[in-house]
SERO-4910 file (N, C-alpha, C, O; in steps of 0.05 Angstrom, whole numbers):
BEGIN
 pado doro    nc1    nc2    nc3   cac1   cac2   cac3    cc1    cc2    cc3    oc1    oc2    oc3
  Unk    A    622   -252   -245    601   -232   -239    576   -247   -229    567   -264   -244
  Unk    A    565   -243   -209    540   -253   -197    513   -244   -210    501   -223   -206
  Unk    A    506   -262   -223    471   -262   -241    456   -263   -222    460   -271   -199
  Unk    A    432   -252   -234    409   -254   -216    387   -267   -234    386   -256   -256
  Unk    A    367   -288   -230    353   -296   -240    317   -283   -229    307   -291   -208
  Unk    A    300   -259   -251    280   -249   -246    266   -262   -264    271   -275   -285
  Unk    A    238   -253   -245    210   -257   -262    207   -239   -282    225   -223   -287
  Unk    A    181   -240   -298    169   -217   -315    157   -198   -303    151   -178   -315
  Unk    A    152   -202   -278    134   -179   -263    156   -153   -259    150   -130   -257
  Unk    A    181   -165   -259    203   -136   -249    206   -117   -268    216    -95   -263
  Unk    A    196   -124   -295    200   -114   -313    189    -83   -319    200    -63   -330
  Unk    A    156    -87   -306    142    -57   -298    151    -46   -280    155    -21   -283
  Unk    A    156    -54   -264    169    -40   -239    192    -26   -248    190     -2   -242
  Unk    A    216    -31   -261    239    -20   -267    231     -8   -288    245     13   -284
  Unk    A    223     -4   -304    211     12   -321    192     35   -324    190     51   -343
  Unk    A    170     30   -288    157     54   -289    182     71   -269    181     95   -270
  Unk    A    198     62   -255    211     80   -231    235     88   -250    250    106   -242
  Unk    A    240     77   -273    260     84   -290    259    110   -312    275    125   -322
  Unk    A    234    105   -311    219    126   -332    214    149   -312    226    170   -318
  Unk    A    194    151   -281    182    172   -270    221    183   -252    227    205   -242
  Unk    A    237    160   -253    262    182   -246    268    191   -268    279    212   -263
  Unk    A    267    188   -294    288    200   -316    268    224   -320    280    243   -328
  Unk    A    240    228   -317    216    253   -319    225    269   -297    221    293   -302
  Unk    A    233    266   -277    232    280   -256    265    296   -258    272    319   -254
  Unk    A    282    271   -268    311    279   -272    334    292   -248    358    289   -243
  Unk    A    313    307   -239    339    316   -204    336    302   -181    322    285   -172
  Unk    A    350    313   -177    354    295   -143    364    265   -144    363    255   -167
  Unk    A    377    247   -119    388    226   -127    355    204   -135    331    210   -136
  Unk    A    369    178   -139    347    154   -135    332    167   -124    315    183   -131
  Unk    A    342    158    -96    323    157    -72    304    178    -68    281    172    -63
  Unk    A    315    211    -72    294    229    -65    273    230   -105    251    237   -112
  Unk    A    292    220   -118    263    216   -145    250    191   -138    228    192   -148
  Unk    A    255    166   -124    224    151   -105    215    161    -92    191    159    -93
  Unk    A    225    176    -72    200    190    -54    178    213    -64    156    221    -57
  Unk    A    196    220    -86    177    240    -98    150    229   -117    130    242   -118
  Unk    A    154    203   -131    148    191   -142    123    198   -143    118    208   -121
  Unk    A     96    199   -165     71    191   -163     62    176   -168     37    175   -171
  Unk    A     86    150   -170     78    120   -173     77    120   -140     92    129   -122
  Unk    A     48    102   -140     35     82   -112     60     79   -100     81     85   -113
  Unk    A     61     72    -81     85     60    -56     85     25    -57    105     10    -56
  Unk    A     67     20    -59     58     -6    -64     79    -21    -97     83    -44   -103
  Unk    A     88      6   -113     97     11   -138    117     10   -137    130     -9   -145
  Unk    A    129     36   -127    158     46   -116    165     27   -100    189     25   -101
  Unk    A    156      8    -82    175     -4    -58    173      9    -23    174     -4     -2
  Unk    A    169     43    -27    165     47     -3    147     33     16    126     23     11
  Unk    A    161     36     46    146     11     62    137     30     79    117     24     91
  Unk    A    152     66     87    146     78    116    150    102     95    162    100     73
  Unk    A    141    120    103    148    152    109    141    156    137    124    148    153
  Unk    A    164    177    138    163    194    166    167    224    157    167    231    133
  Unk    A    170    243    179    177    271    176    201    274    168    209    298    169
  Unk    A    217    259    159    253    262    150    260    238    141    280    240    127
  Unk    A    252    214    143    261    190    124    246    169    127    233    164    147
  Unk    A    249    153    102    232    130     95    241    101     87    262     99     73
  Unk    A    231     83     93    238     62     82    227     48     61    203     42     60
  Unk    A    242     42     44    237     35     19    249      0     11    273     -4     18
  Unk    A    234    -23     -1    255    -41     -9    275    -37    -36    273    -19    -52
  Unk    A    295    -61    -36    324    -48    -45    309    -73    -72    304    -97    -70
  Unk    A    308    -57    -95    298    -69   -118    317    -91   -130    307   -110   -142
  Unk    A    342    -87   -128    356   -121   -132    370   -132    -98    394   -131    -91
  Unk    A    354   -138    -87    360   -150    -57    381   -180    -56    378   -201    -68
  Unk    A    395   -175    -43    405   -199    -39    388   -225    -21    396   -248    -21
  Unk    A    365   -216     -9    348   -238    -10    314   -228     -6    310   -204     -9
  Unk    A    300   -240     -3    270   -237      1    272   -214     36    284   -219     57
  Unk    A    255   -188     28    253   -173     56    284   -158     58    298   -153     79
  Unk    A    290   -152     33    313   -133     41    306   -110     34    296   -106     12
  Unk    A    313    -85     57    308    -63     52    323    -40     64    337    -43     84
  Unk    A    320    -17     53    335     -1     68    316     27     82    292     31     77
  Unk    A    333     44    101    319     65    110    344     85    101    368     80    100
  Unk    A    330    109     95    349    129     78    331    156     95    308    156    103
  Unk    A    350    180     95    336    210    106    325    216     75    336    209     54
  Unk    A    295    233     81    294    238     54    306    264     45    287    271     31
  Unk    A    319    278     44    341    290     33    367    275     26    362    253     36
  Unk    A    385    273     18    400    272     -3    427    281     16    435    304     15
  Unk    A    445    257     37    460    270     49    486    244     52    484    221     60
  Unk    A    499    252     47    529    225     38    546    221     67    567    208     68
  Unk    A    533    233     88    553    226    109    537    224    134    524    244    140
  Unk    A    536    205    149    525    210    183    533    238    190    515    254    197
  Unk    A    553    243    190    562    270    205    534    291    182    530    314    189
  Unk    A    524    285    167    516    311    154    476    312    170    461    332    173
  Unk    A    472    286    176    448    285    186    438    314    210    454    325    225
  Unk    A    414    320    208    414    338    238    408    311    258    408    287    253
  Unk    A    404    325    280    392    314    301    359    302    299    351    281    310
  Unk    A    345    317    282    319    302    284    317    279    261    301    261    262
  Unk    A    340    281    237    337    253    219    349    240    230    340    217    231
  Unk    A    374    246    245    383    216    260    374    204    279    382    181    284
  Unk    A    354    218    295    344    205    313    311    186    297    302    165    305
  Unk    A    303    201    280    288    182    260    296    163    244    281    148    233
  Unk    A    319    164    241    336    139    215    346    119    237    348     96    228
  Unk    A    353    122    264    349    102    276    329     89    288    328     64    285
  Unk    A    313    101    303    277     92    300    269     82    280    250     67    285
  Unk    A    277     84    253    262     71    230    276     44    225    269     24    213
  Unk    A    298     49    237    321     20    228    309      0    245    300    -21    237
  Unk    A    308     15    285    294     -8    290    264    -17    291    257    -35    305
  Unk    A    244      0    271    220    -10    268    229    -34    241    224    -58    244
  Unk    A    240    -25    220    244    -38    204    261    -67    211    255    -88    201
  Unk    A    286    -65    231    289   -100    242    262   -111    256    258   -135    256
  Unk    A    249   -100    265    226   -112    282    210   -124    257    200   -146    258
  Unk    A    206   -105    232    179   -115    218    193   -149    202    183   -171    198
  Unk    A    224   -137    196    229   -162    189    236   -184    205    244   -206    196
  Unk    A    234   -180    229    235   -204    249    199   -214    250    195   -238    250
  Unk    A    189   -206    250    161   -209    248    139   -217    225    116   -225    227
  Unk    A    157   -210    202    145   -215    171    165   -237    163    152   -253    149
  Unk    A    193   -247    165    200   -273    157    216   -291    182    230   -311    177
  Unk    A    208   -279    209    232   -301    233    246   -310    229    246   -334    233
  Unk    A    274   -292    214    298   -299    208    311   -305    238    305   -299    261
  Unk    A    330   -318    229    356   -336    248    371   -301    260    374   -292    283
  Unk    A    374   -294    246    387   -261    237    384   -247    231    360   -247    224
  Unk    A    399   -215    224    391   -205    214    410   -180    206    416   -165    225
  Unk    A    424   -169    176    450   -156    174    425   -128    181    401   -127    177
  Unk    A    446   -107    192    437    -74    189    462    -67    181    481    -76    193
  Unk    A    467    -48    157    492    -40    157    495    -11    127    477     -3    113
  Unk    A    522     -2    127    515     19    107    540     26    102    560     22    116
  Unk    A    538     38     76    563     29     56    575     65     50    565     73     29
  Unk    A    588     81     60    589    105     63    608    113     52    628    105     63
  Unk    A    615    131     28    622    143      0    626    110    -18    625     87    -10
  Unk    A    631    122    -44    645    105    -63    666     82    -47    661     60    -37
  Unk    A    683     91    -47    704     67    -35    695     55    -16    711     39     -7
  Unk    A    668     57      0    658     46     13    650     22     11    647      3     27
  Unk    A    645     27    -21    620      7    -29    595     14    -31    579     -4    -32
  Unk    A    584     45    -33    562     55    -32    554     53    -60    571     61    -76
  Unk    A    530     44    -71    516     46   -100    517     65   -103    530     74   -123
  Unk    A    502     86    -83    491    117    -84    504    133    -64    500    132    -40
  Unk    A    522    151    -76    555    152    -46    540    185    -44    552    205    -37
  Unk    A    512    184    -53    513    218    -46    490    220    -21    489    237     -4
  Unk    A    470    195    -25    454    191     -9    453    170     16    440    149     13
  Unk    A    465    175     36    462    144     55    439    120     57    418    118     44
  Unk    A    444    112     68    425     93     71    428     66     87    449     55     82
  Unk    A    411     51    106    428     28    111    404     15    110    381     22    115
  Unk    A    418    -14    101    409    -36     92    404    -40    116    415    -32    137
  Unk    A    371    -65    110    369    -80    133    366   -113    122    367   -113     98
  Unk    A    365   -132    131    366   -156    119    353   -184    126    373   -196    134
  Unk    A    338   -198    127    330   -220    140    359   -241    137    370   -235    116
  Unk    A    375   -263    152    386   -280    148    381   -307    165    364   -311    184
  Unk    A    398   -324    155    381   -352    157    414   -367    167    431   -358    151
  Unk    A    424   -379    180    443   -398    174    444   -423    145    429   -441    139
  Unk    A    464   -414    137    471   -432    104    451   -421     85    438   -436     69
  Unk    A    447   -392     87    427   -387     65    438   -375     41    428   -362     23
  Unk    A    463   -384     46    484   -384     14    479   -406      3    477   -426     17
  Unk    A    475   -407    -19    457   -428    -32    474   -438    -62    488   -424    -76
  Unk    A    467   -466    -65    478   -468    -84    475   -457   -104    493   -468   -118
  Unk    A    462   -439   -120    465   -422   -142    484   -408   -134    502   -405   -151
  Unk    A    487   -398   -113    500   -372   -109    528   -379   -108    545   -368   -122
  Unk    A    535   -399    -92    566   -411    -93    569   -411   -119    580   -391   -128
  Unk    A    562   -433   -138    568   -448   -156    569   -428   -187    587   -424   -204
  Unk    A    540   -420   -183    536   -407   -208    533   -374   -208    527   -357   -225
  Unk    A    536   -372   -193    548   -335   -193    512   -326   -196    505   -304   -205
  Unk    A    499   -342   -190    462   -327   -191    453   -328   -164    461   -343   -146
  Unk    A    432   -305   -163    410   -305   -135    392   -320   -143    384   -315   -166
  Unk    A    382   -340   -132    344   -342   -136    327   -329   -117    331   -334    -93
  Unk    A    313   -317   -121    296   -303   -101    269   -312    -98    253   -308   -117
  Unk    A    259   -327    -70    241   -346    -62    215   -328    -74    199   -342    -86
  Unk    A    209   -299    -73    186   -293    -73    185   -263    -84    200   -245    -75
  Unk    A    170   -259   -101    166   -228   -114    176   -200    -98    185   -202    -75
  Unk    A    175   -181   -107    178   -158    -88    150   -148    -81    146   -136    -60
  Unk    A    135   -153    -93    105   -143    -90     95   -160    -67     73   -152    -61
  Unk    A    103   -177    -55    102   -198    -35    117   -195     -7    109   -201     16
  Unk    A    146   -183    -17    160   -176      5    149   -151     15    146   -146     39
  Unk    A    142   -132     -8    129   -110      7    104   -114     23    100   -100     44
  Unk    A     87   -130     15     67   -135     29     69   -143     57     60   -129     74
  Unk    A     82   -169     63     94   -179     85    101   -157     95     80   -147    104
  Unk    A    120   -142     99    136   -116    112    114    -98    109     97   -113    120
  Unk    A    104    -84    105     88    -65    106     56    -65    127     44    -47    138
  Unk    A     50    -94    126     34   -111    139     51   -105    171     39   -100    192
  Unk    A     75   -107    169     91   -113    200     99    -94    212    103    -91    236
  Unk    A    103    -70    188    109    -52    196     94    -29    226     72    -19    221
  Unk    A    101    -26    241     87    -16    262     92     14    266    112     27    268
  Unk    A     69     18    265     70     58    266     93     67    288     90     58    311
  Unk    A    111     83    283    120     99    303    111    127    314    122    138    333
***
């Protein structure tokens, strides 16, 4: 099983979005962060729009990983209308741009994990990942010892990204 090695700072963070989802109790994750009256700066969100937002992905597989999700609560592309999908892709490509611009990766994954057997965490709400990558940025923790190290806070990545982020 793959460890992850965190700071003490994650500890508020997962604990206030842990607590204001279990107060709020409906809706998936995603639409109890957006509802959130924890700061964005708090929650992770990086964008709102009129139908979806981007938020970072609180255990990332590296520094600047994030995803864009519709904010409603919908498990299939086919279920999107026309005006979130044409915003969930506008937001995907503001969001590769901010992370081409906030870390000048080599690369960069976009991608999305659609029901359970997909591989979806959250098979009710879509979402696709976006990713900074690097050539050989599999690292020896990660081979060897089944852990992430993560170069830099989330309160950092959001900053960076949010900083890059460019109004649509």
């Amino acid at each position: 099983m793959l460890e992850r090695l965190w700071a003490p700072w994650r500890s508020r963070y997962v604990s206030e979005i842990h607590a204001t989802a279990s107060e709020e109790g409906e809706g998936t994750l995603f639409e109890r962060i957006l509802a959130s009256p924890v700061p964005d700066e708090e929650t992770g969100i990086l964008w709102r729009g009129a139908t979806c937002f981007a938020v970072l992905n609180a255990y990332p597989y590296g520094s600047g990983h994030l995803m864009v999700a519709p904010n409603r609560a919908v498990a299939d592309l086919a279920d999107l209308t026309d005006a979130e999908s044409e915003e969930l892709w506008a937001a995907v490509r503001a969001a590769v741009a901010a992370i081409r611009r906030a870390y000048n990766p080599e690369g960069v994954n976009v991608g999305l994990n659609l029901g359970a057997a997909g591989g979806a965490g959250i098979p009710d709400h879509l979402h696709v990942h976006c990713l900074p990558r690097w050539r050989g940025d599999t690292n020896f923790m990660t081979t060897v010892a089944e852990a992430r190290v993560l170069p830099e806070p989330l309160a950092e990545s959001w900053s960076k990204l949010r900083n890059a982020w460019e109004p649509q």
